[in-house]
KOLVOKOL-208057 format. One record per residue (C-alpha): residue in one letter; x, y, z. Coordinates in steps of 0.001 Angstrom, whole numbers, plus 524288, in hexadecimal, padded with zeros to 5 digits. Each point is the difference from the previous one (the first is absolute). Layout:
# KOLVOKOL-208057
aXYZ ...
This chain:
# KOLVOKOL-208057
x93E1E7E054CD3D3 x804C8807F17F3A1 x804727F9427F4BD x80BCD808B07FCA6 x80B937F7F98008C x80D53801367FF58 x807367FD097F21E x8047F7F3B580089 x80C577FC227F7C2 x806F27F44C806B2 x7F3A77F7237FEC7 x7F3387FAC17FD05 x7F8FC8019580C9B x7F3757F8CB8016B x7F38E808E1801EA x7FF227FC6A80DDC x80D7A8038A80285 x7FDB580CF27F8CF x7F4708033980724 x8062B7FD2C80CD8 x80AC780B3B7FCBA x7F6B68097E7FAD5 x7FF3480D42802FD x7FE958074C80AD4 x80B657F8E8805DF x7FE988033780E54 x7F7B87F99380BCF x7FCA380A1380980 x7F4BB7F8DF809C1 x7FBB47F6A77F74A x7FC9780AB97F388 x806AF802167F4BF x809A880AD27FED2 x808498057F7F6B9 x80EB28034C803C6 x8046380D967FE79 x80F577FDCB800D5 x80A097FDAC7F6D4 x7FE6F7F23E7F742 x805E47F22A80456 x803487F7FE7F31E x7FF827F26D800C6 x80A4B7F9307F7B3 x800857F31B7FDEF x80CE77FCA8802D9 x7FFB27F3247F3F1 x7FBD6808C37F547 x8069080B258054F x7F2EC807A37FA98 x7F4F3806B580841 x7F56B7FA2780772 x7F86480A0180329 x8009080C7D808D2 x7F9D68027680D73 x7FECE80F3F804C4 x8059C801A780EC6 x7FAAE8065B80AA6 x8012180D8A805C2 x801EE8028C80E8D x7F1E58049C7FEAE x7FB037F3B27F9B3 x807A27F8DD80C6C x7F9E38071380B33 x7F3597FCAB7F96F x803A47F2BB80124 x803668023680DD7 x7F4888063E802FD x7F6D17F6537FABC x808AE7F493806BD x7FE79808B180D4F x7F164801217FF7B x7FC727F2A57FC55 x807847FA2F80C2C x7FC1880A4F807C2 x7F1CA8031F7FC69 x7FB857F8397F374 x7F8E47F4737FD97 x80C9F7F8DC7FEDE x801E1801FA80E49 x7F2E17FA7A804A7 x800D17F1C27F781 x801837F57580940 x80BE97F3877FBAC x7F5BF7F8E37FA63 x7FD2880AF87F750 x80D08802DA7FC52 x804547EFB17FD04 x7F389800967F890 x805E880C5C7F6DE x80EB77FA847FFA9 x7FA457F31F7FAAE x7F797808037F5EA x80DCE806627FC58 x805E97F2DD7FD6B x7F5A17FCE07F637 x8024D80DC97F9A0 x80D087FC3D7FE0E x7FE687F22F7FCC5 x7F56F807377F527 x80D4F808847F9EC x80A057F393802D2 x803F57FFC37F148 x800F880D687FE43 x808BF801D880CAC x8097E7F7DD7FB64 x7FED8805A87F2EC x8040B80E45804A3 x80AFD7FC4880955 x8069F7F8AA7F57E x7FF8880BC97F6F6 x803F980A1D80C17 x809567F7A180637 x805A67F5DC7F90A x7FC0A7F50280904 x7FFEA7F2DE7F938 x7F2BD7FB6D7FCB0 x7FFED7F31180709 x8061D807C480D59 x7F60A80B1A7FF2D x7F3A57F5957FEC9 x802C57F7BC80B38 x8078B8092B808A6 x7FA6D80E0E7FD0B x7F2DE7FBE87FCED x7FA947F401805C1 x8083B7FF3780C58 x7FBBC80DFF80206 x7F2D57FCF1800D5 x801257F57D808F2 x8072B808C5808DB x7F3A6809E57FE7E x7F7697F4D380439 x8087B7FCF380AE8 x7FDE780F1F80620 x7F1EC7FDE97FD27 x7FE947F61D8093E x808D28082D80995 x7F7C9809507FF32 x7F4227F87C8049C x807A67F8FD80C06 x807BF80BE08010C x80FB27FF7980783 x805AE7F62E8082E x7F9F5800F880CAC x7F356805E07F8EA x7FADB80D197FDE5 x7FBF98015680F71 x808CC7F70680A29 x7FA337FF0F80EC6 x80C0F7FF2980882 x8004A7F94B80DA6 x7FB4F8063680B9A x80C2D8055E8082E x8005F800C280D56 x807D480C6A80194 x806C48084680534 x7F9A0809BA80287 x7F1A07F8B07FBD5 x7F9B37F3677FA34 x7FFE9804347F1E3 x7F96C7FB247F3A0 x80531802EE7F1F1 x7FD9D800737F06A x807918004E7F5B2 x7FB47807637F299 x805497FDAE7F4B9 x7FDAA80AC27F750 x802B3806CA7F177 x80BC9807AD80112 x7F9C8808637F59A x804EB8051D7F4B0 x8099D7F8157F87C x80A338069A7F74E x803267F3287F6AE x80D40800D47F734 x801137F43F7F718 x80B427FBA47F538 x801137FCB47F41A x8065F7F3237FEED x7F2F47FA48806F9 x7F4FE80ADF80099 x7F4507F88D8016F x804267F54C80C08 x8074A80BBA806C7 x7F2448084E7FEF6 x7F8EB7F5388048D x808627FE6E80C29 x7FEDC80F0B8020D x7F19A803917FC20 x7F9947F33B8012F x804C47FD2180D7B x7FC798100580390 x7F31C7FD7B7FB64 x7FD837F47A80625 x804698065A80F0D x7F5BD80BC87FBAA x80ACE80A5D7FB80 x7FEE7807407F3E5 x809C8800BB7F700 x806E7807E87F47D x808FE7F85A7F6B7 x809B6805387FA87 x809197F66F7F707 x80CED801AE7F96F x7FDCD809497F405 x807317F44C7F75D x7F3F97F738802DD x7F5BF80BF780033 x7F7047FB8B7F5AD x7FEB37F0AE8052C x7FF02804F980C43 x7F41A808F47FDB9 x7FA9F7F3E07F7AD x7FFB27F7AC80CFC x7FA2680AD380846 x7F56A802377F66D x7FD567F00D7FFEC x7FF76802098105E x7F71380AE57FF56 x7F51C7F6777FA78 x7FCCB7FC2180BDA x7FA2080CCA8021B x80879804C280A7D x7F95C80AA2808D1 x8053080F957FCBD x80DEF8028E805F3 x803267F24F803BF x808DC7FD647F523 x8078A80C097F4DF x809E07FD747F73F x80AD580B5A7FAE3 x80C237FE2A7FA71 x80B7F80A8D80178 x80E9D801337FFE7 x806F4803C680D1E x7F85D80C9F80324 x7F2837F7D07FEB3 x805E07F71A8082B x8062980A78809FF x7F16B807228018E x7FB537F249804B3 x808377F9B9807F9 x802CA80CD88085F x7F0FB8044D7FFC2 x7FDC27FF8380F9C x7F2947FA0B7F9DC x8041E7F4CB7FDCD x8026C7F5F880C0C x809EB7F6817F8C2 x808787FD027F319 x802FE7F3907FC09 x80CAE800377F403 x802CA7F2817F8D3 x80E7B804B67F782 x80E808054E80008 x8063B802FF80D1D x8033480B677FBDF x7F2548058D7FE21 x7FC447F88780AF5 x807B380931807AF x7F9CC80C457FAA9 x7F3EB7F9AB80428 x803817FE3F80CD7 x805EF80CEA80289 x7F298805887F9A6 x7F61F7F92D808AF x807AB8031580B03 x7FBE180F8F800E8 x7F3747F99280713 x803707F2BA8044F x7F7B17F8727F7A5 x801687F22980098 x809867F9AE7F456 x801437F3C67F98D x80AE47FDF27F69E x802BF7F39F7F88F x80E438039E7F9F3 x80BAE7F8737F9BA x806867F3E48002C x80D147F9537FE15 x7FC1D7F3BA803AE x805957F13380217 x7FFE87F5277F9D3 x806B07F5D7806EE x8033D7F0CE7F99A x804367F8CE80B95 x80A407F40B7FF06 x7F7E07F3747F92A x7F773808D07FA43 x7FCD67FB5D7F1C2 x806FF809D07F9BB x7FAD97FCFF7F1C2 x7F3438001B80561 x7FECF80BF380462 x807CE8096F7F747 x7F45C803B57F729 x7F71B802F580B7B x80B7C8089E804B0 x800ED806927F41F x7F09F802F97FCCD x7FFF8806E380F0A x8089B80B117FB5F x7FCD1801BF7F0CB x7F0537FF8D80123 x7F9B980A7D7FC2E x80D6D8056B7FAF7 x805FC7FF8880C5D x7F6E380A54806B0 x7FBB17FA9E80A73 x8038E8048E80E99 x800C17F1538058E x808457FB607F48C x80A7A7F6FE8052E x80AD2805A27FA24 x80CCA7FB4180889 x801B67F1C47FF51 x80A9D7F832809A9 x804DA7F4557FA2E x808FA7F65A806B2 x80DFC8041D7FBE9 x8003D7F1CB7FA16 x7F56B8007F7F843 x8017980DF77F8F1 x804DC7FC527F50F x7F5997F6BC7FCB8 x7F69A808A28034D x80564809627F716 x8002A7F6357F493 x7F1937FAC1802EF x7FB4D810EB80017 x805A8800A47F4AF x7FAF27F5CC7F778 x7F05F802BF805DD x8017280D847FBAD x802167FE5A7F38C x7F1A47FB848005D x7FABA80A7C8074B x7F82F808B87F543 x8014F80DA68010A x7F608805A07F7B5 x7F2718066D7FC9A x7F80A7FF8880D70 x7F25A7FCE27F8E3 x806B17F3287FC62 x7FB107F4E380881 x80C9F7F92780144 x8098780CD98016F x8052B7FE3680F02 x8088E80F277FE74 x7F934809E67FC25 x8060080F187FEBC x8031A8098D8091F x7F68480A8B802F5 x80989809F67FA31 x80B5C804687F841 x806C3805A580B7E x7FC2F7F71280966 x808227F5C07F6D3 x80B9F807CD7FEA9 x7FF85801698111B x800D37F1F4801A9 x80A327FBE77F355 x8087E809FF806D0 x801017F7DA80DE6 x804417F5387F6CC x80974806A77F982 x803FE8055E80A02 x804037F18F806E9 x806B57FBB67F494 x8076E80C1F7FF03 x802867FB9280D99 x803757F2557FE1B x7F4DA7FA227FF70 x7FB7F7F5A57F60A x7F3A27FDEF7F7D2 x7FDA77F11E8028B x7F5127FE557F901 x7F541809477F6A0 x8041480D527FF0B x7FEEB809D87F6BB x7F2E2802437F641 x7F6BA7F8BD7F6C1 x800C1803807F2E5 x7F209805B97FCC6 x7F9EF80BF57FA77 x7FB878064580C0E x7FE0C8009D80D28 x807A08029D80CBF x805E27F37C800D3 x80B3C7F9C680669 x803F57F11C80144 x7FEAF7F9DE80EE4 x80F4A7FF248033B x805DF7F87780B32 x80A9C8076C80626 x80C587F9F580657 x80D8D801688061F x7FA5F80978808EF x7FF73803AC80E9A x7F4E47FFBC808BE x806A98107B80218 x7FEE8803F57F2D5 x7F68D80A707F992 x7F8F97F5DB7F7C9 x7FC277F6AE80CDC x7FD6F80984808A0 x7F5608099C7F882 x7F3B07FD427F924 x801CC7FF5B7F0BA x7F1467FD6E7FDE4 x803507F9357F2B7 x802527F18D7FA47 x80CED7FEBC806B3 x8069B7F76380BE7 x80BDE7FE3B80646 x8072E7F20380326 x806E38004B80D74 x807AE7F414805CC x800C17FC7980E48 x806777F77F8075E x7F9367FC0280B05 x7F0CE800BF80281 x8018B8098E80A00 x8076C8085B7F71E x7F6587FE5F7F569 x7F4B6804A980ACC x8094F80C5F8042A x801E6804657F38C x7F1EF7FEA27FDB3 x7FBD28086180CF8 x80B13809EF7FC04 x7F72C807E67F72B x7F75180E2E8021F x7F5237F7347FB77 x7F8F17F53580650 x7F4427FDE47F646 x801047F20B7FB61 x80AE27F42C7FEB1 x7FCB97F2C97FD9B x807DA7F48C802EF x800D67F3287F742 x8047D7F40D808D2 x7FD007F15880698 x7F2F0805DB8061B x804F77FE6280E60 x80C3E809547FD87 x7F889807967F783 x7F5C18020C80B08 x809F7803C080A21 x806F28090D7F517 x7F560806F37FE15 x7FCC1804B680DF0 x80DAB8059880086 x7FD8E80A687F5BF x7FB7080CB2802C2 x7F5BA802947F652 x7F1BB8020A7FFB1 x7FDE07F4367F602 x806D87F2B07FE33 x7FD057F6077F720 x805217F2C180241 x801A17F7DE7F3EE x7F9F580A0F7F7C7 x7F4EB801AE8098D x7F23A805747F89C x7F9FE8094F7FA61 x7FAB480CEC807AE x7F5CB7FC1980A06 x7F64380AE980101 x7FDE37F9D58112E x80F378037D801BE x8073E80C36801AD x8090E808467F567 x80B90807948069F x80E388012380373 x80A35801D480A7A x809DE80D507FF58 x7FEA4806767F447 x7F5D07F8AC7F9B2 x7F5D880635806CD x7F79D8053380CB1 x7F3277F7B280085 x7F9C77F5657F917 x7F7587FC287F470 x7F6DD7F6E87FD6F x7F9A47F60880A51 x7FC688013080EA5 x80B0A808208023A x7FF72807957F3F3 x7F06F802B1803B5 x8028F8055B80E87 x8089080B317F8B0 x7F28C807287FD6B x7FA777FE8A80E1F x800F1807AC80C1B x7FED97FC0C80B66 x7F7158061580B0A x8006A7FA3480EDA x7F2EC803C2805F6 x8010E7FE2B80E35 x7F5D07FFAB80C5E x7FDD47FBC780DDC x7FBEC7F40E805CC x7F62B801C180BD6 
């Protein structure tokens, strides 16, 4: 690995996090290579000051990619290790990573703005346990097994035996954010590696240089050539792979909107697609619910990690009684949520990811008020030198119709929405594009019951957990074709092959 390395103004990177951002900058079948496209800068959006820069891809440099990918699935030594072989590799990854841990969280803090504490346990270490969870998918293989014997049937037209295969779809096209890079590559490369595919990553160019960090960590485990690349690109990079008729499927974690283009791209050859998208989703306190209880839990679920998040629960239905209470007890925890620099351990709000992006989502809220809406609680922004900051604001006086309930904001803010009866407060819930997440905060019968009545790929019950890496990631409608993560999120990368004989 060179040791040219990008000038580095925002921070005081640690020598392992330098070295893991080093020059040449691409992964093209497990070797070095240096990008011969225009520069990415990394700005860390706290400082407002460079990280670092990153040099794209050309088409050339992605075909090469493709290429390699195509071969090692196809012809390669990648193709001919057996699941043992392949757990044994993903589980030499996880060490790799666990190796880099510190300097993970280090860079994704400077390129991202991702509070410290958020970025150790849910970037970092719940990442690797997901890894470890493919690696032992990858030695039992699917549900149902790599090879299924079917029951003999007795016809028409003849007694018949079958098999099912379960095989690599191939090459995997894997598109990752970069609100949470690492656990959204680990769903996409780690489970493609574990069903035998190869795969090119290619993250959001606003977490470029923390993304090539982690691939650099997983390529300690010694990968074999072609089974794994790394580029980064803007839309054309991104174009050249998800339409190359090399590549057998594309798999997007981000913004509906480019999840379209994505679609529409990896349609010219009906490649397979998995797209985790938006959310506008529920939260739901049910009648006896302890409201005092549970506003601050309601609160941290849509101003984490600034608010940009796709499964923040940003519309909460409160009993028409108890709004203005709710209102009052939003207000006063607020005032104690700090909004601040994200390498401070108790900071819950960090910045957003950029200038712009800041100005997009104060302009829904505005937008309400000028409307009729009401802050209730938070608003506006923090006092402090720098950064892309904006205060978590609770939004009110609104209609489950309006602009600033209906769209994603992906930013620090939430709307307060009063129902009548539960049944209302469950409508208004279903009556979204999205179907991503909800949860519902109730006695733990009606909760239950609640729950099943919402159309959404995740509910939590009472707050529920934390991600399991055994269960899937998905929505209904617009939130996405497919799933992530778990059994479900595993089969994505299989196909399926009946082989079929007589009986005599």
């Amino acid at each position: 690995m060179s040791e040219t390395v990008p000038a580095l103004t925002a921070a005081r990177l640690s020598a392992d996090a330098r070295a893991l951002i080093a020059t040449p900058s691409l992964i093209l079948g497990g070797d070095a290579t240096q990008g011969a496209g225009e520069s990415i800068v990394a700005v860390d959006p706290f400082t407002e000051l460079e990280v670092g820069s990153i040099a794209s891809a050309t088409v050339e440099l992605v075909r090469a990619a493709v290429h390699s990918a195509r071969e090692a699935v196809d012809s390669g030594p990648w193709s001919r290790l057996g699941p043992n072989d392949r757990s044994r590799l993903l589980l030499r990854a996880v060490d790799g990573l666990a190796r880099h841990r510190d300097a993970l969280v280090e860079l994704l803090v400077a390129e991202t703005g991702s509070p410290i504490s958020l970025t150790r346990a849910l970037q970092v270490d719940a990442m690797m346990e997901h890894l470890a969870w493919f690696a032992e998918a990858a030695r039992r293989g699917p549900v149902g097994g790599f090879e299924q014997q079917l029951p003999v049937h007795r016809g028409p037209p003849v007694r018949s035996e079958g098999v099912l295969l379960r095989e690599p779809i191939g090459v995997v096209a894997a598109l990752t954010p970069y609100n949470i890079p690492f656990m959204t590559a680990v769903w996409k490369v780690g489970a493609a590696l574990a069903a035998g595919c190869s795969a090119i990553l290619l993250p959001s160019p606003r977490a470029a240089l923390s993304s090539l960090a982690w691939s650099r960590a997983l390529l300690e485990a010694d990968l074999p050539a072609g089974a794994f690349s790394f580029i980064v690109g803007e839309a054309e990079v991104g174009r050249e792979l998800t339409e190359s008729p090399q590549v057998d499927m594309v798999t997007f974690t981000g913004s509906n909107t480019v999840g379209r283009s994505v679609m529409r791209q990896a349609s010219t050859n009906f490649k397979r697609v998995v797209l985790e998208l938006g959310g506008k989703s529920a939260n739901i306190l049910l009648p006896g619910t302890d409201l005092e209880a549970v506003v601050a839990p309601s609160i941290l679920r849509f101003c984490r990690n600034a608010g940009q998040a796709c499964g923040a629960t940003t519309r909460t239905f409160v009993p028409h009684t108890d709004y203005d209470r709710y209102a009052d007890a939003a207000r006063a925890f607020m005032t104690e949520v700090l909004v601040g620099d994200p390498r401070d351990e108790t900071t819950v709000v960090g910045p957003l990811i950029r200038p712009e992006h800041r100005e997009r989502v104060e302009g829904y809220v505005q937008r309400a008020v000028d409307g009729g809406a009401v802050i209730e609680a938070g608003g506006g922004r923090p006092e402090t030198p720098s950064g892309y900051f904006m205060n978590p604001a609770l939004v009110g006086r609104v209609g489950n119709d309006q602009e600033i309930a209906r769209e994603e904001l992906f930013g620090p803010v939430g709307v307060l929405i009063p129902y009548v009866s539960v049944d209302e407060a469950v409508n208004m819930a279903n009556d979204s594009a999205y179907g991503l997440n909800a949860n519902v905060w109730g006695p733990s019968e009606a909760a239950a019951a609640t729950a099943r009545r919402i159309r959404s790929g995740t509910v939590t019950i009472n707050g529920g957990g934390g991600l399991r890496p055994d269960a899937p990631f998905g929505g209904y409608r617009q939130s996405g074709i497919g799933r992530e993560a778990g059994e479900e999120g595993f089969a994505e990368f299989f196909e399926t092959k009946h082989l079929q004989s007589p009986v005599t």
